[in-house]
PyMOL commands that place a pseudoatom at each C-alpha (Angstrom):
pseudoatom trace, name=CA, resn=UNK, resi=1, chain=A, elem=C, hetatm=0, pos=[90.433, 143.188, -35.636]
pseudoatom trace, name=CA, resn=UNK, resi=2, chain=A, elem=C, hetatm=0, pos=[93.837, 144.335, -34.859]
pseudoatom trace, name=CA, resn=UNK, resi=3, chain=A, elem=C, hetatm=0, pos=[92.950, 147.016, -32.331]
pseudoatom trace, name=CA, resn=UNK, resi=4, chain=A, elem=C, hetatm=0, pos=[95.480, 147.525, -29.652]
pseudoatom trace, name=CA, resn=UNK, resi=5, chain=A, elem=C, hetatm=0, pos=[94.430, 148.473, -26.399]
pseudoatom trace, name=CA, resn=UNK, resi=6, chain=A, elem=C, hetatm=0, pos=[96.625, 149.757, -23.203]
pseudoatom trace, name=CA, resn=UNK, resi=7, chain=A, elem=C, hetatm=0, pos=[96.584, 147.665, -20.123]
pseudoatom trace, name=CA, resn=UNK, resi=8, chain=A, elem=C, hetatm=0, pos=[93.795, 150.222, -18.319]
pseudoatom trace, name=CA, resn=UNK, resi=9, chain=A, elem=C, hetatm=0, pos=[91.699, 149.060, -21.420]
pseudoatom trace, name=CA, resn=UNK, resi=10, chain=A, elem=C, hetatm=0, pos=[92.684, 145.243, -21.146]
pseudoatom trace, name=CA, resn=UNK, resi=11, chain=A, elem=C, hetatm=0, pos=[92.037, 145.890, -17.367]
pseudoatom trace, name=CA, resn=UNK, resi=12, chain=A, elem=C, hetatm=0, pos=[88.860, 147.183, -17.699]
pseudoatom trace, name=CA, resn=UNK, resi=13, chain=A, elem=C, hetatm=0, pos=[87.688, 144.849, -20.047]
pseudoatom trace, name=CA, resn=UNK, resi=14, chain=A, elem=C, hetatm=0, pos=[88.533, 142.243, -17.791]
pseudoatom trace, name=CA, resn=UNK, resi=15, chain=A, elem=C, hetatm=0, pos=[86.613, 143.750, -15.314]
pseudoatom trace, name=CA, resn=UNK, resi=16, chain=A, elem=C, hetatm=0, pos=[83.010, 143.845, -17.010]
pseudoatom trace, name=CA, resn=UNK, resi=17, chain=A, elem=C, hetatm=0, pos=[83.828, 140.636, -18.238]
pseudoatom trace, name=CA, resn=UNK, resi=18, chain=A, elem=C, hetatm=0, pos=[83.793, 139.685, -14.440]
pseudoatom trace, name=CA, resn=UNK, resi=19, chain=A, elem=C, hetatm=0, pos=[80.872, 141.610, -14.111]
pseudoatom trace, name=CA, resn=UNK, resi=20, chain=A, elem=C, hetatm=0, pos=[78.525, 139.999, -16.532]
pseudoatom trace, name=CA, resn=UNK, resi=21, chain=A, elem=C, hetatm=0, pos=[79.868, 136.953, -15.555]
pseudoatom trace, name=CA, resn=UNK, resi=22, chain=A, elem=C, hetatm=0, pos=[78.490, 137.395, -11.703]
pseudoatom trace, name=CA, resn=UNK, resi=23, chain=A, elem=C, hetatm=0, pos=[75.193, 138.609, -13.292]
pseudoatom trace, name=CA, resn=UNK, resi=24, chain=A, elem=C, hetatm=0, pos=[75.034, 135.522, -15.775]
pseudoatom trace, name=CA, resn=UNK, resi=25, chain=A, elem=C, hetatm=0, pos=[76.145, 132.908, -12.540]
pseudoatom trace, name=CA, resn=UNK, resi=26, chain=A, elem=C, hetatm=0, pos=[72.917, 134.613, -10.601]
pseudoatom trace, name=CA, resn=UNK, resi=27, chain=A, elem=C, hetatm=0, pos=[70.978, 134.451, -13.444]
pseudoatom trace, name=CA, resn=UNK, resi=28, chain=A, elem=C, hetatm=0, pos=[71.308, 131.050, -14.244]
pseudoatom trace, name=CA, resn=UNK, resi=29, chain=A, elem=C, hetatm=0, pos=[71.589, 129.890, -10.180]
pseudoatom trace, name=CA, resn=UNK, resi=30, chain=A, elem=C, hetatm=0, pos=[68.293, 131.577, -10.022]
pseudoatom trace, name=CA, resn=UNK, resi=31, chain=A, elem=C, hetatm=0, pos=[66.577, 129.681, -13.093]
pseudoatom trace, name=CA, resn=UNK, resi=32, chain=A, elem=C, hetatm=0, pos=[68.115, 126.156, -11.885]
pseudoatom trace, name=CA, resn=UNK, resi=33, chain=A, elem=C, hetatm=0, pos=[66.297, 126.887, -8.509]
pseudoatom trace, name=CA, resn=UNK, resi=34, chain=A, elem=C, hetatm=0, pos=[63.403, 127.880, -10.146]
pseudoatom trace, name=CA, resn=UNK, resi=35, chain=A, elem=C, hetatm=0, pos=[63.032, 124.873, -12.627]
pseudoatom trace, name=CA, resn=UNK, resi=36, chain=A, elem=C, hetatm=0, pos=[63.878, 122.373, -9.908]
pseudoatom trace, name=CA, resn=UNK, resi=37, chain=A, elem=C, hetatm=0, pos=[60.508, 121.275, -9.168]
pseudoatom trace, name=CA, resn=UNK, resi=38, chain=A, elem=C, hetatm=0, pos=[58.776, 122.076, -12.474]
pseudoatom trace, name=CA, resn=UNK, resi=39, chain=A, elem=C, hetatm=0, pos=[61.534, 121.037, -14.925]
pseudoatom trace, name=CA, resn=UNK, resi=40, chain=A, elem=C, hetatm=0, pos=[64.208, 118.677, -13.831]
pseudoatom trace, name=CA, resn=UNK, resi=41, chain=A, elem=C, hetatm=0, pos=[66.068, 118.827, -17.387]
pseudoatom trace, name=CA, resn=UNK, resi=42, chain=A, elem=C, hetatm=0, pos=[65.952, 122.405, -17.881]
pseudoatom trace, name=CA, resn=UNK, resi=43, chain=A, elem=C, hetatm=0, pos=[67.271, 122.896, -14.352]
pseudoatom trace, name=CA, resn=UNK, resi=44, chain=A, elem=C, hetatm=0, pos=[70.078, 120.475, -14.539]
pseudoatom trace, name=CA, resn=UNK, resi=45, chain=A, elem=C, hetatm=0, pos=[71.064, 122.671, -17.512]
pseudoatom trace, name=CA, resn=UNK, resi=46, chain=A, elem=C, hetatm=0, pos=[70.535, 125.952, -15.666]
pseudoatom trace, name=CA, resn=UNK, resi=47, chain=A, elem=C, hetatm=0, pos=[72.899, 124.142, -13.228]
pseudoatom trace, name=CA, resn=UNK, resi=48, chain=A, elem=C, hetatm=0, pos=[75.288, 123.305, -15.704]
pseudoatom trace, name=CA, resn=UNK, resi=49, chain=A, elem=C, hetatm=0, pos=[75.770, 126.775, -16.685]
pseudoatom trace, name=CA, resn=UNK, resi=50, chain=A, elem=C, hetatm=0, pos=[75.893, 128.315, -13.292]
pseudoatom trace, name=CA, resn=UNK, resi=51, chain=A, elem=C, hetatm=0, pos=[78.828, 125.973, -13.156]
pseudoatom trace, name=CA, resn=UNK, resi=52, chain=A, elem=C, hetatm=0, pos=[80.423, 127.126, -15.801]
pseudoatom trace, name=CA, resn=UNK, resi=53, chain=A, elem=C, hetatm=0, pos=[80.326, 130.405, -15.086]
pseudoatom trace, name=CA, resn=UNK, resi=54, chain=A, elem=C, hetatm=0, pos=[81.868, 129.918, -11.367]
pseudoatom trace, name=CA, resn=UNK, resi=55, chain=A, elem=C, hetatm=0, pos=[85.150, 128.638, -13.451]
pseudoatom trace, name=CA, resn=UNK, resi=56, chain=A, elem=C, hetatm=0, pos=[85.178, 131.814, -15.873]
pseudoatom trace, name=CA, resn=UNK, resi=57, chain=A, elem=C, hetatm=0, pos=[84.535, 133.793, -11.963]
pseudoatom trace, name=CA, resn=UNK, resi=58, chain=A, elem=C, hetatm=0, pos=[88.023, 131.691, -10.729]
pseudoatom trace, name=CA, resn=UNK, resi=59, chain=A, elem=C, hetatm=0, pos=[89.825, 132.318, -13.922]
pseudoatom trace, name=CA, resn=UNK, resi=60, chain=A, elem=C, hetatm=0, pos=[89.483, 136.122, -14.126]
pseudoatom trace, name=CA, resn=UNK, resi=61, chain=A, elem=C, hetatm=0, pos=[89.426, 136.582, -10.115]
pseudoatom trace, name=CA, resn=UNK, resi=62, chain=A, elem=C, hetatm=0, pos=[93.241, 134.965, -10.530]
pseudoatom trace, name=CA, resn=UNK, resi=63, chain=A, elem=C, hetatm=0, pos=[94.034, 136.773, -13.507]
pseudoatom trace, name=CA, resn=UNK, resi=64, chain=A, elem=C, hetatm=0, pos=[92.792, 140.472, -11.409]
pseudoatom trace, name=CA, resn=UNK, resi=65, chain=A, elem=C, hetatm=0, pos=[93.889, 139.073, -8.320]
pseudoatom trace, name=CA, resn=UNK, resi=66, chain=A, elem=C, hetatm=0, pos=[96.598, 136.872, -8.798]
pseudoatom trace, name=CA, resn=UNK, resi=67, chain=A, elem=C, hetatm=0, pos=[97.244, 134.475, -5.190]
pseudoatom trace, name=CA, resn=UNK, resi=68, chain=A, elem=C, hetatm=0, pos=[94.107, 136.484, -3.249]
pseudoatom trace, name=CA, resn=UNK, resi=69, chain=A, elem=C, hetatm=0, pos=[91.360, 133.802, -3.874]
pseudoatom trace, name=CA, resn=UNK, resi=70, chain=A, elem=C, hetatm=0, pos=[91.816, 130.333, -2.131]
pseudoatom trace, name=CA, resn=UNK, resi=71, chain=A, elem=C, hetatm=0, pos=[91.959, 127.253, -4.567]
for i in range(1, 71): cmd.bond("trace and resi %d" % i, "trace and resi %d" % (i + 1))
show_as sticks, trace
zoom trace
């Protein structure tokens, strides 16, 4: 567990991490709209999660792009 990796590494890394994490905020936006009228619980969850995945979206957006995205 003591691999070390170059910055292009780190860089991409951090760059499928963003990726999955757009794919996992649709996902889970999608669900929450889905469950809405069916299942109010499951789609406050779905919500939940959508949420948190927006914050890991800030966090690596101002780690790639430090100062571009608005606050």
């Amino acid at each position: 567990m003591t691999d070390v990796v170059d910055s292009d590494e780190l860089l991409r890394r951090m760059h499928r991490a963003r990726a999955c994490a757009l794919e996992e905020r649709r996902s889970w936006r999608a669900r929450s709209e889905d469950l809405r009228s069916s299942d109010p619980e499951a789609a406050r969850e779905a919500a939940v999660r959508t949420v948190a995945y927006e914050a890991v979206l800030r966090v690596l957006d101002e780690v790639l792009t430090p100062g571009r995205n608005p606050g």
